[in-house]
C-alpha positions in Angstrom: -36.0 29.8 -54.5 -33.1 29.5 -52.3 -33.7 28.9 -48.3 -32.0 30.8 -45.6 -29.0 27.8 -44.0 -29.9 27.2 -40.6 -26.7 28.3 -38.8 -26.1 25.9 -35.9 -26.1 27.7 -32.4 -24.6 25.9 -29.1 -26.9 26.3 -25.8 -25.0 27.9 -22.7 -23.8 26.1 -20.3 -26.8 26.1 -17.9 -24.6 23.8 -14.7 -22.8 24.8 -11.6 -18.9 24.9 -13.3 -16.9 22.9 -10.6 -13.1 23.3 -9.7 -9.5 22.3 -12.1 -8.4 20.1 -9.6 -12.0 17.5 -10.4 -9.6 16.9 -14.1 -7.8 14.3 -12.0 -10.2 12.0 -11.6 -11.2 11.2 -15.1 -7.1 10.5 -15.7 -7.4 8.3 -12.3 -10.0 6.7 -13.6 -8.9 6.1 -17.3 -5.5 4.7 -15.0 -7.3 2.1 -12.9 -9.5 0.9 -15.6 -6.0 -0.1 -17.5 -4.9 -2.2 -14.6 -8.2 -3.7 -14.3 -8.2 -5.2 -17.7 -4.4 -6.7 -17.2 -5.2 -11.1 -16.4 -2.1 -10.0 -14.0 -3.7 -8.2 -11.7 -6.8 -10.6 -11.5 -4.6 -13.3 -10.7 -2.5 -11.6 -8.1 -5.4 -10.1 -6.8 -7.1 -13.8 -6.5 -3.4 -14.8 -4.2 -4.1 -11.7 -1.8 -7.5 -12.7 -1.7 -6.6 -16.2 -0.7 -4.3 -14.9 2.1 -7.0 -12.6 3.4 -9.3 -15.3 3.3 -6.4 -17.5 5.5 -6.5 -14.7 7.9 -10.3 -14.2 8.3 -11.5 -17.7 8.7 -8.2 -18.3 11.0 -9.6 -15.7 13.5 -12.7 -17.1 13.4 -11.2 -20.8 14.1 -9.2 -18.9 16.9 -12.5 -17.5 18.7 -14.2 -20.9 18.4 -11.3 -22.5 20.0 -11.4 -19.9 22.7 -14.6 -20.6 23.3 -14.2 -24.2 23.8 -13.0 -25.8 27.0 -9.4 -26.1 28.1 -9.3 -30.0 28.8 -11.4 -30.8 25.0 -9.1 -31.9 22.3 -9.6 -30.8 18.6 -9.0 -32.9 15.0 -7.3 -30.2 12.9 -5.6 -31.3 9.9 -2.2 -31.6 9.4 -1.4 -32.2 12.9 -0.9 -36.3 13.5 -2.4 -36.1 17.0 -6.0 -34.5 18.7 -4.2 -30.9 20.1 -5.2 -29.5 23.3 -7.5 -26.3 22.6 -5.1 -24.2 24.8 -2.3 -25.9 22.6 -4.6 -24.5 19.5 -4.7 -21.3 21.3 -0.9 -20.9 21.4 -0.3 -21.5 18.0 -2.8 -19.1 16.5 -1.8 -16.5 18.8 2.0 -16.8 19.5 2.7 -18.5 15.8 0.4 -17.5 13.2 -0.2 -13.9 15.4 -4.4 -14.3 14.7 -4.9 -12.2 18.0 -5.9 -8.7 16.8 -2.4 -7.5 17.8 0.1 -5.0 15.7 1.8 -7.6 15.0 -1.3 -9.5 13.0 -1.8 -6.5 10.7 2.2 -5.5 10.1 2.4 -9.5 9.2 -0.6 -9.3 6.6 0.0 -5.5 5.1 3.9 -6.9 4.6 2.6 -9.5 2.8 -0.2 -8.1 0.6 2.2 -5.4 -0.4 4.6 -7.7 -1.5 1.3 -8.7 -4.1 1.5 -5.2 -4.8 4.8 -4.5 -6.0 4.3 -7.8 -8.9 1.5 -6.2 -10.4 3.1 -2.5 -10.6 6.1 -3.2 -11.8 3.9 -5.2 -14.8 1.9 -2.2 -15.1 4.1 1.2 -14.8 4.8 1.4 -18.4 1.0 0.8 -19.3 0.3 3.1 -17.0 2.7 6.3 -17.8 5.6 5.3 -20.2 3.5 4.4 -22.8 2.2 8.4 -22.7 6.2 9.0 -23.2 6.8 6.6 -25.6 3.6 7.3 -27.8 3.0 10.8 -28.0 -0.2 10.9 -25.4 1.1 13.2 -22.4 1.0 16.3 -24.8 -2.6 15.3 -25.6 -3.3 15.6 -21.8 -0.9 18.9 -21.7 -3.0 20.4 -24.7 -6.5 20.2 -22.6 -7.2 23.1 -19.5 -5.4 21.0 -16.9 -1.8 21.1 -15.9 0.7 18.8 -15.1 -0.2 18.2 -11.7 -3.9 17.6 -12.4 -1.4 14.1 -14.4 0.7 13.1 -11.9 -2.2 13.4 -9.3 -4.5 11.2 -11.4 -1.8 8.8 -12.0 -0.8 8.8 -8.8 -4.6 8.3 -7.5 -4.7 5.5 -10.0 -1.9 3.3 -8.1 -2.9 4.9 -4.8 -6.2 2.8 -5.3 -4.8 -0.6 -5.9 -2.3 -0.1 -3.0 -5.1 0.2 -0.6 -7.7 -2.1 -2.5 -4.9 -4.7 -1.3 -3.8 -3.7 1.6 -5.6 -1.3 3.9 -9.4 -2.1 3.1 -8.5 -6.0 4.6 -6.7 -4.8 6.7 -9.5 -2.6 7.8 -11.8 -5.6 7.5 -9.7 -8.1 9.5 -9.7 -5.2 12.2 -13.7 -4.9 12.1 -14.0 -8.3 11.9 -11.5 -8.9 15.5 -13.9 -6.6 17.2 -17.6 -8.1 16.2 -16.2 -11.8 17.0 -17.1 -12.8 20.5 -18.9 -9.1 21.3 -15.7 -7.7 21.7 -16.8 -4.4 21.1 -14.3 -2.7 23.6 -11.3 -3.6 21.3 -12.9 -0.7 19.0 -12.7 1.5 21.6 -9.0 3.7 23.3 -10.3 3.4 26.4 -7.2 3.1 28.7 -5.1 3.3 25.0 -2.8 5.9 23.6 -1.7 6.6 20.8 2.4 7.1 21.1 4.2 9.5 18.4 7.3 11.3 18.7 7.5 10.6 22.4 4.0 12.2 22.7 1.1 10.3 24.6 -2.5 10.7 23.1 -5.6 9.3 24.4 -8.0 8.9 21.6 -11.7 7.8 21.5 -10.9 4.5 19.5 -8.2 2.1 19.1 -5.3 3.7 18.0 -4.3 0.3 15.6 -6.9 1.9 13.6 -4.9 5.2 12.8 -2.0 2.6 12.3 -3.1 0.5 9.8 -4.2 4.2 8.1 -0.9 5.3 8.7 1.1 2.5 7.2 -1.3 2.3 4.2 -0.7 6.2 3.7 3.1 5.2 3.9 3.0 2.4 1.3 0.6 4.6 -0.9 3.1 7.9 -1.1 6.6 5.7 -1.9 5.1 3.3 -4.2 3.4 5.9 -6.1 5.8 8.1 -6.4 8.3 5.6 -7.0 6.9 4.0 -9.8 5.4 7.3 -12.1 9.2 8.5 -12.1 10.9 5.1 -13.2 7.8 4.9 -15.2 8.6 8.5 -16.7 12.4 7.4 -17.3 12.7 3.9 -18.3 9.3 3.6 -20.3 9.4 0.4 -21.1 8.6 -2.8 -19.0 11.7 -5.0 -19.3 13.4 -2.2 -18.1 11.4 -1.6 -15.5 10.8 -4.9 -14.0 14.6 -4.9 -13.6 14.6 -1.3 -11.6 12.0 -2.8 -9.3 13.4 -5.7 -9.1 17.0 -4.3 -8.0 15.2 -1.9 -5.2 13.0 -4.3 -3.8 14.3 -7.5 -4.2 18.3 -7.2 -4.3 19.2 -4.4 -2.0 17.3 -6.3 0.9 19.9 -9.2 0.4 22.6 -6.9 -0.2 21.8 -4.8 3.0 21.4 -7.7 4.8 24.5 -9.1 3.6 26.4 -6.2 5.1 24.9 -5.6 8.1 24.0 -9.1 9.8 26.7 -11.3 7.4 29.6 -8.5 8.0 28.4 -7.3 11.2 28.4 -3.5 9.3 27.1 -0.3 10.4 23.0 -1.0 10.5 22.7 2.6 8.4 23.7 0.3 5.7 20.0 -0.7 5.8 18.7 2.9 5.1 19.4 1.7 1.4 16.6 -0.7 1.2 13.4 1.2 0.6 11.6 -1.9 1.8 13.0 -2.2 5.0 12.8 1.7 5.6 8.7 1.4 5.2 8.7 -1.9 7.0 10.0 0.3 10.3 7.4 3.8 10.1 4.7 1.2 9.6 5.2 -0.7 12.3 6.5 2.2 14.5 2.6 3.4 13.4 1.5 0.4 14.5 3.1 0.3 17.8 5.5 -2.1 17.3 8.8 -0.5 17.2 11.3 -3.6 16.8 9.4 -6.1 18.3 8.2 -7.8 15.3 11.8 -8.7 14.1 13.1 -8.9 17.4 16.0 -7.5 15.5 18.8 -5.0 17.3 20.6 -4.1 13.6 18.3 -2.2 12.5 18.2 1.7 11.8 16.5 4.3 13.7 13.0 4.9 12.5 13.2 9.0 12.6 16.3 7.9 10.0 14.4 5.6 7.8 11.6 8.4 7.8 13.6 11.0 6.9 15.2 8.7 3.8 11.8 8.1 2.7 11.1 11.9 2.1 14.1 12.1 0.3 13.3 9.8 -1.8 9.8 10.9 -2.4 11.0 14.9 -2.8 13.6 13.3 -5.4 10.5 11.9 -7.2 8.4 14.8 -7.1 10.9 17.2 -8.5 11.8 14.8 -11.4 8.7 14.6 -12.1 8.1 18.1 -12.3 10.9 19.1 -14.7 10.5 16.0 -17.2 7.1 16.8 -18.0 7.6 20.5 -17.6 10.3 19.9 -20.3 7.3 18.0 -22.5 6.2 20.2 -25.6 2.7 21.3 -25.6 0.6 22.8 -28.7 -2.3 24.5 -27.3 
């Protein structure tokens, strides 16, 4: 006696179906989780760590001294003598720029972002050439997401370590300023404006906060951007490494070369990428050209403007290289 198969019947989806664009976040998440298993990025992240730990404790040793009185001398090591406290004062303030000041979080995003650009140019070809190189971006092509659901996640990805480095201390520095002491007004924009495009705006908090947001929104787009397309056309990491290298590392000395060795027009510093983010952040922050206290230097609107270039450059190679990718659906 034969029995009758069971056929096998799938239940309906019984959920609330959500939109495309949530198909970036499992590739963003896919992304980080490669450049949280890379040593590399453990140890660079343990350097920033130690430098945000240098800037913490060194507000903290600035409010105690502060606090102290101005005739008491203090043993700090690595001075031969007992300084003055308002000697101690001066050089946290005026030298190491500890004071809650522009200036304190230009100095620490410039340096954590420097931290940055190691462990990306390690990790662009894990992150996107190897889906060039091995076959895997038509995978990605073949499912119901397109290919700006990819270079959102990917870019999400790096957009995450940029600002696990450098914005959220930076955040925390500024949070930290503000609760030593009970200096709660530095939170606040009372008698503070916040100055764009020759426009005056009085907002309800510190405007260093919308800086520091600013900047890190700055160092997120171009280093995103930047490295998914030399990612997308170089592939490999030797390559790469030499790319980053030459943008970020030689064409500060070269510009630099030309304008302050040969006394050159200072456009010749549009060129350097670096430089060009170095002057919108700090004109975000405030600063304009007072942290340099350099004269040859661009102006910002112009560094600004040669950012978007370069990003708009990056976007529409993007575009057409993995528009030009062959998908079997």
């Amino acid at each position: 006696m034969h029995s009758t198969p069971t056929l096998l019947h799938y239940r309906p989806w019984q959920g609330q179906l959500g939109g495309s664009w949530r198909l970036v976040w499992p590739i963003a998440r896919v992304s980080l989780a490669m450049i949280l298993r890379r040593k590399l990025f453990w140890i660079v992240y343990a350097l920033s760590l130690t430098l945000f730990l240098m800037f913490f404790f060194g507000q903290y040793l600035l409010a105690w001294a502060e606090s102290q009185s101005a005739e008491q001398s203090i043993n700090i090591p690595g001075f031969r003598n007992p300084q003055k406290t308002t000697e101690v004062i001066d050089y946290l303030k005026n030298k190491v720029k500890l004071n809650g000041s522009p200036e304190t979080y230009q100095r620490f995003i410039n340096l954590q972002a420097k931290m940055v650009m190691i462990v990306l140019a390690m990790a662009g070809s894990i992150l996107v050439g190897n889906d060039f190189r091995f076959g895997t971006l038509p995978f990605y092509l073949s499912k119901p997401l397109n290919r700006w659901h990819y270079l959102i996640g990917k870019c999400l990805a790096v957009a995450a370590f940029v600002n696990l480095v450098t914005t959220l201390p930076a955040l925390a520095l500024f949070a930290q300023y503000g609760m030593l002491g009970d200096n709660w007004e530095y939170f606040l924009g009372e008698g503070k404006s916040l100055e764009l495009g020759g426009l005056s705006v009085t907002t309800p908090v510190n405007p260093l906060l919308f800086g520091i947001l600013g900047y890190g929104v700055v160092l997120t787009l171009c280093l995103s951007l930047m490295l998914v397309a030399i990612a997308v056309w170089l592939r490999k990491t030797v390559p790469m490494i030499m790319i980053w290298t030459t943008v970020f590392v030689f064409l500060p000395e070269f510009t630099f070369a030309l304008v302050d060795g040969l006394h050159y027009s200072p456009g010749w510093r549009l060129l350097d990428i670096w430089n060009n983010m170095f002057l919108v952040g700090s004109y975000l922050l405030g600063l304009g050209y007072q942290l340099t206290g350099d004269v040859n230097q661009p102006p910002v609107y112009a560094a600004g403007l040669v950012l978007l270039v370069v990003c708009a450059t990056c976007l529409i190679y993007l575009n057409l290289r993995i528009r030009a990718v062959e998908v079997v659906r």
